[in-house]
C-alpha positions as CSV (number, residue, x, y, z in Angstrom):
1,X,0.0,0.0,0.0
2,X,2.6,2.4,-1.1
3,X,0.9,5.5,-2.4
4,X,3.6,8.2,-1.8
5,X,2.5,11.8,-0.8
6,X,-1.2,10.9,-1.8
7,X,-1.5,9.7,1.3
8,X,0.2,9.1,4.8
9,X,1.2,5.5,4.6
10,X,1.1,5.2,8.7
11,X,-2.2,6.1,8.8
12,X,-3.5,3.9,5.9
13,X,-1.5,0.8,7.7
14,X,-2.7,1.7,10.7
15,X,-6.6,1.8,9.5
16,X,-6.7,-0.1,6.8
17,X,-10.6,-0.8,5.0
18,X,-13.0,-2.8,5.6
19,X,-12.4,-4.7,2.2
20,X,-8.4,-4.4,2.8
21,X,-6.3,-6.5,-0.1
22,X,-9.2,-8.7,-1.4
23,X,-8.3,-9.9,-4.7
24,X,-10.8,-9.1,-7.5
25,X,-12.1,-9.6,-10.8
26,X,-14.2,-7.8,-13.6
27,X,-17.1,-8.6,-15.4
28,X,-16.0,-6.9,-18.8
29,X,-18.8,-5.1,-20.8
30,X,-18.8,-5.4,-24.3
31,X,-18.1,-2.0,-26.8
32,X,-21.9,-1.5,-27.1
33,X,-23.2,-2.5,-23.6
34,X,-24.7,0.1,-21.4
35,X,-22.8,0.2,-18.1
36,X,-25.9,-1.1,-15.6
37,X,-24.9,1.7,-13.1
38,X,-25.8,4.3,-15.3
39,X,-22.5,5.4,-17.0
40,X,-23.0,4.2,-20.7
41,X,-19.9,2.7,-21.8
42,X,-18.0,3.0,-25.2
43,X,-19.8,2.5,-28.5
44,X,-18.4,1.4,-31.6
45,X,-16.9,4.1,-34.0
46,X,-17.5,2.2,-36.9
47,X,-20.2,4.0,-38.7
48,X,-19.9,2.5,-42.1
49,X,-18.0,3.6,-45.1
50,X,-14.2,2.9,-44.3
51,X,-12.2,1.0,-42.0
52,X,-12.7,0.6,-38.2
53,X,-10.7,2.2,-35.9
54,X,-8.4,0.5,-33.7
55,X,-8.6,1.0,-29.9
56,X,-6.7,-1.4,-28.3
57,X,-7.2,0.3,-24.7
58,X,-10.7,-0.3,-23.8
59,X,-11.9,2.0,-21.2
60,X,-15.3,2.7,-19.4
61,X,-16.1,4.9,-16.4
62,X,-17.0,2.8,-12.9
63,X,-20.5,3.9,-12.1
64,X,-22.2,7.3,-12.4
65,X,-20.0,10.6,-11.1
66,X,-21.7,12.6,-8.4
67,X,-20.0,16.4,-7.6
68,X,-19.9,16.6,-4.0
69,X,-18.1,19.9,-2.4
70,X,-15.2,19.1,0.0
71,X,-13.8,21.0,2.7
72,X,-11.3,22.6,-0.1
73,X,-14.3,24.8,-1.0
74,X,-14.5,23.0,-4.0
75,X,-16.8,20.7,-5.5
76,X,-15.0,16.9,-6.5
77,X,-16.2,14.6,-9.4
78,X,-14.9,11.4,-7.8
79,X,-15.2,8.6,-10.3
80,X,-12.5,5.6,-11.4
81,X,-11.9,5.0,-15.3
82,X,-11.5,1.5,-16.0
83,X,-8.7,0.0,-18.3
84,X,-8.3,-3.1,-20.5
85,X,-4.8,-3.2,-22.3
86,X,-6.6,-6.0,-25.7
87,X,-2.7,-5.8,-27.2
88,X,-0.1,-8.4,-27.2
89,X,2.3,-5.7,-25.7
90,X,2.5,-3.5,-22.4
91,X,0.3,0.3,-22.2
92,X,1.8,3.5,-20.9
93,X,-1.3,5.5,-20.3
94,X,0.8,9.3,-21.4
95,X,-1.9,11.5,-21.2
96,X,-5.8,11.6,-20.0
97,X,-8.5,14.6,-20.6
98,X,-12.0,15.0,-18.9
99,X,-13.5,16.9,-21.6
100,X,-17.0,18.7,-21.4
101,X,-19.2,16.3,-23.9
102,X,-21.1,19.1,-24.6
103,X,-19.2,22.5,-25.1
104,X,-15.6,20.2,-25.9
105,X,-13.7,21.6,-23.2
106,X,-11.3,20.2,-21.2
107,X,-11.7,20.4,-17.9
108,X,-9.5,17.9,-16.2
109,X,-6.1,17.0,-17.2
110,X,-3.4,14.0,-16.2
111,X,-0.4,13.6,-17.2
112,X,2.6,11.2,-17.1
113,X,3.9,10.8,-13.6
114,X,0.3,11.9,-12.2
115,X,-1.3,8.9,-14.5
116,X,0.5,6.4,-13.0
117,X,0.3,7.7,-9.1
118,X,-3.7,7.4,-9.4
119,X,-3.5,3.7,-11.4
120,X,-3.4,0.5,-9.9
121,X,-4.1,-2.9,-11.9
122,X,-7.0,-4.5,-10.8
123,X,-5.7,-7.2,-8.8
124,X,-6.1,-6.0,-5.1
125,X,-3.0,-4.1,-4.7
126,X,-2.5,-0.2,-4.1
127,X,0.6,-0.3,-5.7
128,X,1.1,2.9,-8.3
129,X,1.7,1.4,-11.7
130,X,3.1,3.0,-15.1
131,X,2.4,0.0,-17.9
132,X,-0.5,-2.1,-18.1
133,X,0.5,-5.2,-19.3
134,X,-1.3,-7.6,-22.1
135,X,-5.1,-8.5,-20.7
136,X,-4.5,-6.6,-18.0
137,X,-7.1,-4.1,-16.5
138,X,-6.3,-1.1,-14.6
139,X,-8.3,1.3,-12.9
140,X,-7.3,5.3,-13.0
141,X,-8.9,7.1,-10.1
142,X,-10.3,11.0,-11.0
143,X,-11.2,13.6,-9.3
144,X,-11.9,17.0,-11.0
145,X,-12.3,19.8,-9.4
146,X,-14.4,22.8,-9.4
147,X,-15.0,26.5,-8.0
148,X,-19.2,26.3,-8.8
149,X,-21.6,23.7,-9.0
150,X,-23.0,25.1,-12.1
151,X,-19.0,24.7,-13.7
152,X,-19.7,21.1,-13.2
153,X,-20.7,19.4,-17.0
154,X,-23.8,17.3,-17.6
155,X,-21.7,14.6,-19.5
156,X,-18.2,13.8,-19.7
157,X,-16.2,12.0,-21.8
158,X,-12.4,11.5,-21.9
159,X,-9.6,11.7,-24.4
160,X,-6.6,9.0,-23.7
161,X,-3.3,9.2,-25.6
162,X,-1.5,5.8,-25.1
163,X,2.2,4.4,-26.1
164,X,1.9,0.5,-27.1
165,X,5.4,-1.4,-26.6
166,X,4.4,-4.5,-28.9
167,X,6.3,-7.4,-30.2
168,X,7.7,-7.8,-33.5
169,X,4.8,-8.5,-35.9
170,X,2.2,-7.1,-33.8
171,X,-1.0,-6.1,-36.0
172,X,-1.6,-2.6,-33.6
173,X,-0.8,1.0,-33.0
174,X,2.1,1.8,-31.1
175,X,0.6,4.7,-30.4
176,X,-3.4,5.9,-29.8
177,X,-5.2,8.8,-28.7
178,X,-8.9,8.1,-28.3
179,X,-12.1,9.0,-27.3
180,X,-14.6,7.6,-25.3
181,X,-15.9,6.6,-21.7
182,X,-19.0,9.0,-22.1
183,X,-21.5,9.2,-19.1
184,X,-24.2,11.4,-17.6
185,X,-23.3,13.4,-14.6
186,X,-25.9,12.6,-11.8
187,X,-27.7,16.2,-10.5
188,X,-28.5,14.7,-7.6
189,X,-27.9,16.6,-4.3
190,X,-25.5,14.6,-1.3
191,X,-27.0,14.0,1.8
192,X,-26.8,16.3,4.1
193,X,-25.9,14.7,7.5
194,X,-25.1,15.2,11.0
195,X,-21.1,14.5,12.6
196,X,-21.5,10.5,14.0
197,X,-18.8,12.1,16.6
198,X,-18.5,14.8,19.0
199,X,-15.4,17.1,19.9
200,X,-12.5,18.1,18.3
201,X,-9.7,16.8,16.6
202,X,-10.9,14.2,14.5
203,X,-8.9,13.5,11.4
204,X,-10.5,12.3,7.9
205,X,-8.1,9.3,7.8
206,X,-8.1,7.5,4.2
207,X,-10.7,10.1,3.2
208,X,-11.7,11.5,-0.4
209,X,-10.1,12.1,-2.7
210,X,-7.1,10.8,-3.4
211,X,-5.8,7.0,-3.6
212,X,-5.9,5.0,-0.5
213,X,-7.3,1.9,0.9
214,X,-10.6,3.4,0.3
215,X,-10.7,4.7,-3.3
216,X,-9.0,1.1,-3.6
217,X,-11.0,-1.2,-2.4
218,X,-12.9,-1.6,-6.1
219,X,-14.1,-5.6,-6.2
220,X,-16.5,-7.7,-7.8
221,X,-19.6,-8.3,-5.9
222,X,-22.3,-10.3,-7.7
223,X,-20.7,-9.8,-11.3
224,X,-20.2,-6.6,-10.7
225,X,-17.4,-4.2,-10.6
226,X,-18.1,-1.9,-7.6
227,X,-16.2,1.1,-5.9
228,X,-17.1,0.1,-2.7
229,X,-15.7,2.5,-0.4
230,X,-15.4,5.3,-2.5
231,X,-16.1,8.4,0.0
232,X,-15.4,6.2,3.5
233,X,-14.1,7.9,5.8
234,X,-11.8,6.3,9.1
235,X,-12.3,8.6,11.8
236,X,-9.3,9.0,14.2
237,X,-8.5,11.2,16.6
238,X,-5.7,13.4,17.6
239,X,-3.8,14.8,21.0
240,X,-3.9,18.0,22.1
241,X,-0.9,19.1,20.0
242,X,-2.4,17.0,17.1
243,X,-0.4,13.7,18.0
244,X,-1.2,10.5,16.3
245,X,-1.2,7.1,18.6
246,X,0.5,4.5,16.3
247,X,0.7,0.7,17.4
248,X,4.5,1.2,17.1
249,X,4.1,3.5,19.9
250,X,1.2,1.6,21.9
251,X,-0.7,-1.9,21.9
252,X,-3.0,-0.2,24.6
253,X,-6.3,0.6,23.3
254,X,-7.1,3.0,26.1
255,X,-3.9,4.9,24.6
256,X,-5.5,6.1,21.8
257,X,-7.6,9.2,22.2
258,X,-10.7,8.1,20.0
259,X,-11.1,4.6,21.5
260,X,-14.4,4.0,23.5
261,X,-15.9,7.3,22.8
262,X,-19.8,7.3,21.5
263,X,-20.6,7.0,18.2
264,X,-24.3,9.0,16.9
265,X,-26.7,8.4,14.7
266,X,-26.1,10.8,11.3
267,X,-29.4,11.0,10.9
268,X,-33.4,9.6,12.1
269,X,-33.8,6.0,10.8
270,X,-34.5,2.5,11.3
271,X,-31.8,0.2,12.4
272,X,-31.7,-2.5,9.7
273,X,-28.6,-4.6,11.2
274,X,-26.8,-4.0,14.8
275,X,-24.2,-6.8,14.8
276,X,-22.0,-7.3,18.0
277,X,-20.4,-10.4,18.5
278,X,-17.0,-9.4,17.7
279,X,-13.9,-8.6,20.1
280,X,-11.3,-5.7,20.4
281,X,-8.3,-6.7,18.3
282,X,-5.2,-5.5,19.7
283,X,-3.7,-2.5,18.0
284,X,-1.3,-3.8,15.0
285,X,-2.4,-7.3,14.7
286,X,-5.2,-8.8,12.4
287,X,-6.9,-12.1,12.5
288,X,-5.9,-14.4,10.0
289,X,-8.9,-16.5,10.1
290,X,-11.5,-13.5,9.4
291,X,-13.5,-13.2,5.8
292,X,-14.8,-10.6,4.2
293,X,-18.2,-11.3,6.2
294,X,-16.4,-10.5,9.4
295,X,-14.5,-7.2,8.2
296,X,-17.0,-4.5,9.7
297,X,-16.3,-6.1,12.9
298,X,-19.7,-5.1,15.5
299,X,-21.2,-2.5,13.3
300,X,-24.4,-0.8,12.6
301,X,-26.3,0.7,9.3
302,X,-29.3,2.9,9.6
303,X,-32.2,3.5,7.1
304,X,-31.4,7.4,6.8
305,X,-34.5,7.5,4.4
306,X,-34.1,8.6,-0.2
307,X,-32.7,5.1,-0.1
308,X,-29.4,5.6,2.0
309,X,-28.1,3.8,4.6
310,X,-25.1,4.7,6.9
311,X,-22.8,2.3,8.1
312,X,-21.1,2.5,11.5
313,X,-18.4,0.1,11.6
314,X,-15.4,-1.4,14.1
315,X,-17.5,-0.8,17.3
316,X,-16.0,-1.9,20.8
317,X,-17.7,-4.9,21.8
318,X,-21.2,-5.1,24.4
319,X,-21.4,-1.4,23.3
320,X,-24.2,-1.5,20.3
321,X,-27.4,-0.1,22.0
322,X,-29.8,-0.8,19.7
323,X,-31.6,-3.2,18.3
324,X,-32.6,-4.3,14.6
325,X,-35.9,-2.9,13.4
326,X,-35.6,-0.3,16.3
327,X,-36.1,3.3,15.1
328,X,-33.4,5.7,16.1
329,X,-33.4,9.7,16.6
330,X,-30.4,12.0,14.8
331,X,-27.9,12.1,17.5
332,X,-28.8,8.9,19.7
333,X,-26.0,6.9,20.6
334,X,-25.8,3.7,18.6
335,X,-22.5,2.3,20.4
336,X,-18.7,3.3,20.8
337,X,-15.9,3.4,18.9
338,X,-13.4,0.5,18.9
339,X,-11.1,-2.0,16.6
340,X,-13.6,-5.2,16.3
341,X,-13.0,-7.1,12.9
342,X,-10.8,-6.1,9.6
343,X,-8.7,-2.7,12.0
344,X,-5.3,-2.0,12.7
345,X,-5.8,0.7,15.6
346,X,-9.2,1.7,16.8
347,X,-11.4,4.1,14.5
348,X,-14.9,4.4,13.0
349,X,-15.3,3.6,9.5
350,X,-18.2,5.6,8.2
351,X,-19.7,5.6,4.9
352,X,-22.8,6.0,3.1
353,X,-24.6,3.4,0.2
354,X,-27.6,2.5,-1.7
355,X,-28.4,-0.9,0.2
356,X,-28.3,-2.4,3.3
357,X,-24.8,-4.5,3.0
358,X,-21.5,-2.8,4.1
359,X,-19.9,-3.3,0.9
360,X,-21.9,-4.8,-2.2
361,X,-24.1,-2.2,-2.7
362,X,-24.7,-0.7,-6.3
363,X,-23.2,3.0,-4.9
364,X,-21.1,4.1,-2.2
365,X,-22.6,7.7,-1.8
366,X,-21.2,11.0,-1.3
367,X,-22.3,12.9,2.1
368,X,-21.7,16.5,3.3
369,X,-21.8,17.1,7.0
370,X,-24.4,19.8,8.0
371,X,-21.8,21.8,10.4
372,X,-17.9,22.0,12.1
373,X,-15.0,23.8,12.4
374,X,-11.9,23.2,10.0
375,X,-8.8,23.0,12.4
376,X,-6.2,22.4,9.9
377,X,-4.5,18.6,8.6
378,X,-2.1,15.9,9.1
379,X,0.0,16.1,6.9
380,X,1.6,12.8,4.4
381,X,4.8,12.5,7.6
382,X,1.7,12.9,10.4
383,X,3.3,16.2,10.8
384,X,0.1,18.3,11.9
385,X,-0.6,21.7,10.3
386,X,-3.1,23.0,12.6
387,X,-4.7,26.8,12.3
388,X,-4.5,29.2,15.0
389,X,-8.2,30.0,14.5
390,X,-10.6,27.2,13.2
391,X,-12.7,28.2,10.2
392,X,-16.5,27.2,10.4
393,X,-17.7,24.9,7.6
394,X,-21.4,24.2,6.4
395,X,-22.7,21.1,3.7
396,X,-18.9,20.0,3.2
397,X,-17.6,16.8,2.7
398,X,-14.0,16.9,5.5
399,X,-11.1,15.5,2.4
400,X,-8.6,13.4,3.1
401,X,-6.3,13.8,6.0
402,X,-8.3,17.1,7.3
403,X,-8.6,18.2,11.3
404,X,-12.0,18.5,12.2
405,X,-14.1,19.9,15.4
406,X,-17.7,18.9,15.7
407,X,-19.2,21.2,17.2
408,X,-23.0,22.1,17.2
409,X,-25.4,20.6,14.6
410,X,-27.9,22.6,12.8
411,X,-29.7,19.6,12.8
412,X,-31.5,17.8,10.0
């Protein structure tokens, strides 16, 4: 899980994700397929009256790209592109453009050394790679940015320039530049939702948007290719000074400053699975024996009504206080936060989705919390950059790495 500066590595060790290194596959869609979670994939170029085109670097977008505005002041298309290298020979992805599909301009560019720090082959491993080699898929992780909502296109499509190294005799380009991975933009609105923690410095570990364990953890679920944790976020929580407790420094949970403190309901809803069977694992140490069943560890999700559901995840064992089928109020305690089943060192994983399941559902959803203060961030060496005078934040989503202090809610 070597990312570089994308991310600090000792936090994303320390964490992990609930999916973690699960190996995965794809279930390829063919050139004229509609992608079945709304992003239409690539149709054939070939028209009639000449000769096909060539593209030997299939590429579709993974699910339908929602803006959400992050604690930047900016709003984030977060989306993955997925890549199939169909040559005999190894792909260097040079170049990629997010273009406007319905004014032509480019609004998004990547290039060279920033194309291979957001792509990983799809084979469970976070691992930054430059060449895709032959039948291999890749997935590129995005995220454009904008000022405005209203900067933010209705349809995108992308424009890829590729180098082919090919053997001797190969019938294909050594070089391409196509276009194609159209889709829709959704227009819908993020939830807007309530902290699940109280206090101050809590830190957005393995948050949007960059690469990390979450943006990572892309697997096949029921034939399916599904970002399942896109906007998760691993809630830890600093000292005073903005220290964070490592399990290098401490196998004590009591060490760490966000163990055993109460985790809240985000918003009203029914409880639709309270699991809590689980123990405390101690800080650094992972059971072998767990699946992908036990990975939440005791955990919660919520019916938060518009079909989304919140899960709550790595709770301290005995602490759930609810009940399935129980209805719960924004802000009631639903247990405390600890380091039951696929955790390193104690934290809440929190994320958002379109079904009841912690990590098959269709969408992982983006969220904006309703109200807290911005205290600064950790930076990629844990270093902590904190401001002498927090800023107050409204409907943002807290990116990666960020300092926060929830304060009072609005309410919603």
């Amino acid at each position: 899980m070597r990312i570089g500066r994308l991310y600090p590595v000792a936090v994303a060790l320390v964490v992990g994700a609930m999916l973690g290194a699960v190996s995965v596959g794809w279930n390829t869609l063919g050139a004229t397929e509609d992608n079945p979670n709304g992003a239409r994939g690539l149709r054939s170029a070939h028209t009639g009256g000449g000769e096909a085109k060539q593209t030997p670097l299939l590429m579709r977008v993974l699910g339908l790209p929602q803006p959400v505005k992050g604690s930047d002041g900016n709003y984030h298309l977060v989306y993955e592109l997925v890549l199939t290298n169909t040559s005999p020979g190894t792909a260097t992805v040079e170049s990629v453009k997010t273009i406007d599909a319905k004014s032509g301009e480019v609004v998004d560019t990547l290039a060279g050394a920033d194309v291979a720090a957001r792509t990983t082959l799809l084979n469970g491993s976070l691992d930054p790679v430059r060449k895709i080699g032959s039948a291999q898929v890749a997935v590129l992780y995005l995220d454009a940015t904008f000022e405005g909502l209203r900067e933010v296109p209705k349809e995108i499509e992308h424009r890829v320039k590729t180098g082919f190294d090919l053997p001797p005799g190969a019938l294909f380009p050594d070089a391409t530049t196509d276009t194609g991975a159209r889709t829709r933009v959704s227009n819908r609105r993020p939830v807007v939702i309530d902290p699940p923690l109280r206090g101050k410095n809590w830190v957005a570990a393995n948050g949007c948007c960059t690469v990390s364990t979450h943006r990572g953890a892309v697997g096949a679920f029921d034939q399916r290719l599904l970002a399942a944790e896109r906007y998760a976020i691993d809630w830890i929580r600093t000292d005073e000074e903005g220290h964070i407790v490592v399990p290098s420094e401490s196998t004590n949970l009591k060490d760490y400053p966000e163990y055993d403190q109460p985790i809240l309901s985000v918003k009203g809803g029914k409880v639709v699975k309270a699991v809590d069977r689980y123990p405390d694992l101690e800080p650094g140490v992972r059971d072998p024996d767990y699946t992908l069943e036990d990975a939440p560890g005791n955990h919660v999700i919520v019916d938060i009504g518009g079909g989304r559901y919140a899960i709550y995840a790595h709770l301290v064992p005995g602490s759930v206080t609810v009940q399935e089928g129980e209805h719960v109020g924004r802000g009631e305690v639903l247990g405390r936060l600890g380091n039951s089943g696929n955790s390193g060192a104690p934290h809440l994983h929190f994320h958002v989705m379109d079904a009841p399941t912690p990590l098959g559902a269709d969408h992982n959803l983006p969220y904006v919390i309703d109200s807290f203060r911005y205290q600064g961030y950790i930076g990629d060496d844990l270093t902590p950059h904190l401001l002498k005078n927090p800023q107050p934040r409204e409907d943002e989503l807290p990116l990666n790495q960020s300092l926060v202090d929830f304060g009072a809610s609005r309410g919603h």
